[in-house]
C-alpha positions in Angstrom: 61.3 -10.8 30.3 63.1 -10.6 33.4 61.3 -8.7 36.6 62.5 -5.5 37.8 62.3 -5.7 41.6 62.1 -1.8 42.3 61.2 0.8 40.1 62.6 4.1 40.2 61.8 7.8 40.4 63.9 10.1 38.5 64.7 13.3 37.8 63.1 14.9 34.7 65.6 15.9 32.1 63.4 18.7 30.9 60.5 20.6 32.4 58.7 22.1 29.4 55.4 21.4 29.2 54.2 19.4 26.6 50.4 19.1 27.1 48.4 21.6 29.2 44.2 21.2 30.7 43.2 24.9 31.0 40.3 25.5 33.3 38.6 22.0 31.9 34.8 21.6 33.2 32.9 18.8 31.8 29.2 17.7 32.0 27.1 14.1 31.8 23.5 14.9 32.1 23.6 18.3 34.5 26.0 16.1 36.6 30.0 17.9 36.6 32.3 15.4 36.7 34.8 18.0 36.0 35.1 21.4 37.6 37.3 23.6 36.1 40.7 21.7 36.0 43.8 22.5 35.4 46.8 20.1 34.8 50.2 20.5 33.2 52.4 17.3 31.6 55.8 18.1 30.9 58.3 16.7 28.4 60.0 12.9 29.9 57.3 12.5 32.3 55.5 9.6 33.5 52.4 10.8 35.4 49.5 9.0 37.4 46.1 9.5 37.8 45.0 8.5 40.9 41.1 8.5 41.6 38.3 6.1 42.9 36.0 5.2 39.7 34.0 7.5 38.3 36.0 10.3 39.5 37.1 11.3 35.7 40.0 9.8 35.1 38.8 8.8 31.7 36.8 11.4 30.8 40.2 13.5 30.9 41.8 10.7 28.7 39.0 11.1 25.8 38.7 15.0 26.3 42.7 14.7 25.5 42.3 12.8 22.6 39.5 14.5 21.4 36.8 11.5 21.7 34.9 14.0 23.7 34.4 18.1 23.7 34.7 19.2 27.2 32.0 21.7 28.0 34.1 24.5 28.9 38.1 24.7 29.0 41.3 24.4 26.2 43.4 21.9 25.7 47.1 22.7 24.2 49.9 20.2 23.1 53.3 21.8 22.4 51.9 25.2 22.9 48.9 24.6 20.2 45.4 25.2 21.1 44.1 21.6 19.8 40.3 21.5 21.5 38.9 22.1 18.4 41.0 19.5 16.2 39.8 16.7 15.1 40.7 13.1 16.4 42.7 12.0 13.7 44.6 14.9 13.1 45.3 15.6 16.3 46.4 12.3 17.1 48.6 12.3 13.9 49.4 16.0 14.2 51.3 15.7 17.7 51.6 12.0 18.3 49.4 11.3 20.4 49.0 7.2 21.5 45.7 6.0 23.4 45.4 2.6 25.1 42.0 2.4 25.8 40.5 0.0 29.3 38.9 -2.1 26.8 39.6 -3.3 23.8 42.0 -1.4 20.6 41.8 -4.4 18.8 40.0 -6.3 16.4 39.2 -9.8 17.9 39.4 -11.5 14.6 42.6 -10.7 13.4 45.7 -12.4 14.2 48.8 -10.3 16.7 50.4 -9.5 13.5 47.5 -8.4 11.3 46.8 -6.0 14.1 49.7 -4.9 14.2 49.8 -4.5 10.5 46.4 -2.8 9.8 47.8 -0.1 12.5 51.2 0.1 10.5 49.3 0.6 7.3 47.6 3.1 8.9 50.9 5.1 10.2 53.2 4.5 8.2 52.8 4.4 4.6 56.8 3.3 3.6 56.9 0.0 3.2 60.4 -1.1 4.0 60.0 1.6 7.3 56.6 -0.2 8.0 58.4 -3.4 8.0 61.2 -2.4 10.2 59.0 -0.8 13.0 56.8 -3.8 13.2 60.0 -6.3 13.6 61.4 -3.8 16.4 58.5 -4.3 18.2 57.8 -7.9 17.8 61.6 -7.8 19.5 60.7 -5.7 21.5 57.8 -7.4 23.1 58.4 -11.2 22.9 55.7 -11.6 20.1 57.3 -14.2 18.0 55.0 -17.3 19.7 51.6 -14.8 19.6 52.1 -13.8 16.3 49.5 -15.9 14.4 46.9 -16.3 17.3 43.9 -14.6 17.1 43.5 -11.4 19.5 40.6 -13.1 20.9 42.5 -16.5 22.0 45.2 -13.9 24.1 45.4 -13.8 27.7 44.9 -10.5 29.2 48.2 -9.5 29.9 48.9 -10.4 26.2 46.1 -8.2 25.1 47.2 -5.2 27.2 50.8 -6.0 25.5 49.6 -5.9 22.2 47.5 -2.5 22.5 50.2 -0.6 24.2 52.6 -2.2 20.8 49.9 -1.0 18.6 49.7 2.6 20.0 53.1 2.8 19.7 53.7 2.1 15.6 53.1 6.0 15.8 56.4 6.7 18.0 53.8 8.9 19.8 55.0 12.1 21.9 52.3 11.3 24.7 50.8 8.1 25.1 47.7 7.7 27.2 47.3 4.7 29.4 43.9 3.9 30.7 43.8 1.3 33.6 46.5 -1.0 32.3 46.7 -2.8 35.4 42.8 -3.8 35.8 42.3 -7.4 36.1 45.5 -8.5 35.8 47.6 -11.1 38.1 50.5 -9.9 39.9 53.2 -11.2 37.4 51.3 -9.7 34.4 51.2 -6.0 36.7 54.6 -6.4 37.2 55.9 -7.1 34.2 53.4 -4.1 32.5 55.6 -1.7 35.1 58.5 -2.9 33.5 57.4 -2.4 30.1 56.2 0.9 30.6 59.6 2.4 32.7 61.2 0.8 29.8 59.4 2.5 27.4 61.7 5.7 28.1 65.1 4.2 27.2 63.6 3.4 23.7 61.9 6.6 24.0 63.8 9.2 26.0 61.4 11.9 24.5 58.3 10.1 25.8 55.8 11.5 27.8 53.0 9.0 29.5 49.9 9.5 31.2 48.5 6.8 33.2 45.2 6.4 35.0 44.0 4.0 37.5 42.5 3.5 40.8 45.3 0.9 42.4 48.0 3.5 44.2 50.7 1.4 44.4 50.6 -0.4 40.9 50.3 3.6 39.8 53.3 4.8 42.0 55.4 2.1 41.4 56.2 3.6 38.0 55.0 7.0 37.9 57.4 10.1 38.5 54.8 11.8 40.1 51.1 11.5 40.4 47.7 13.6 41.4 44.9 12.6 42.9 41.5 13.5 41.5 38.0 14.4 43.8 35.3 15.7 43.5 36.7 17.0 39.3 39.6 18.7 40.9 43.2 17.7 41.7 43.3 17.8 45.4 46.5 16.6 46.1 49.9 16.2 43.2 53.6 15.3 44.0 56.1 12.5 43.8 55.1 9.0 45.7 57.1 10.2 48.8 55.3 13.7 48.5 51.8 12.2 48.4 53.0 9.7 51.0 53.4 13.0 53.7 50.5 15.1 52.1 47.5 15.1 54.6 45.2 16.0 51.9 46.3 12.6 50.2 46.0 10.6 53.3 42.4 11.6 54.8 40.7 12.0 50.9 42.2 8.8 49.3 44.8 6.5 50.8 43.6 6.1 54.4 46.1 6.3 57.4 46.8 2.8 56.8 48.6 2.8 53.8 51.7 2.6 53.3 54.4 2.0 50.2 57.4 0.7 49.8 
């Protein structure tokens, strides 16, 4: 898969909103992690989440999902209240995709029985099953991987098999949590390309991504916030954050620079 040298930032072709924090405030032990945040995704978007660790970055991930209840605050996709809804429904309800930091596969299995216990999972047609499963074999360069164990992958090959497993679903919103975290430089790169690529098979896509390395983040992102102390303190396009004084003295230093 050839590199892409520069990623680009583009207009969104819609601005509805397609998933909505209302208010969100979220306790570990008496400790908030988050205070009362709000935070809207539209339709075509690819958004960052910027945020040293700990901040809540994930926390907002599983409270999306529904792995966790937050303590106060609603969550809506497509204009539905969903904070009550189960995991499983909601994520087959509105389409939701979730590639966990760790793991999202079972280390015994070969690439394609992953990818065919997930298919069996979604997709209960047969012939559709089939088809979806060979698109994204194409799609990703899987043919050599296909019989080794998810164990005996490399990490960028693990990361590319996840993402391909969250997306048997053709989710609506797919949930990246730090895709880029202990990768090389090739493997980052070619995950950019793979994910700003994800929106010409997709145009209806909307993806959320969460990490603590700026540029990897801005490199693909169409705009970003930046999370402190459980709030946004600072949201805009990579140019925007670049001149925002908040972003600069909270989180990228004066030193920074991108591009």
């Amino acid at each position: 898969m050839a590199l892409i040298k520069k990623f680009r930032i583009k207009k969104f072709k819609e601005t509805e909103e397609i998933l909505k924090l209302d208010k969100i405030s979220m306790f570990y032990n008496k400790r908030q992690i988050l205070n009362s945040l709000d935070l809207i995704i539209n339709k075509q978007e690819i958004l960052g989440m910027l945020g040293p660790n700990g901040v809540g970055k994930s926390t907002i991930f599983h409270i999306i999902t529904g792995l966790k209840d937050p303590s106060y605050g609603r969550v809506f996709i497509n204009g539905n209240d969903c904070t009550n809804i189960p995991i499983y429904e909601r994520a087959t309800k509105f389409k939701l995709g979730y590639v966990p930091q760790y793991g999202g596969f079972i280390q015994d299995l070969s690439l394609i029985e992953n990818l065919n216990l997930v298919g069996e999972i979604h997709i209960k047609d047969k012939n559709l099953r089939v088809t979806k499963i060979e698109k994204i074999i194409s799609q990703f360069e899987f043919d050599p991987l296909l019989k080794i164990k998810a164990k005996h992958l490399s990490g960028g090959q693990k990361k590319k098999l996840v993402i391909s497993m969250a997306l048997i679903n053709d989710p609506n919103i797919l949930l990246l949590d730090e895709p880029f975290a202990a990768l090389d430089i090739l493997t980052i790169k070619m995950l950019q390309e793979i994910i700003v690529n994800l929106q010409t098979e997709n145009p209806k896509i909307s993806i959320i991504i969460c990490d603590h390395a700026a540029r990897d983040i801005l490199a693909v992102a169409d705009s970003s916030i930046i999370l402190s102390n459980g709030k946004v303190i600072a949201q805009g396009t990579p140019s925007q954050l670049m001149n925002n004084v908040t972003a600069r003295s909270q989180y990228f230093g004066d030193s920074f620079k991108f591009n």
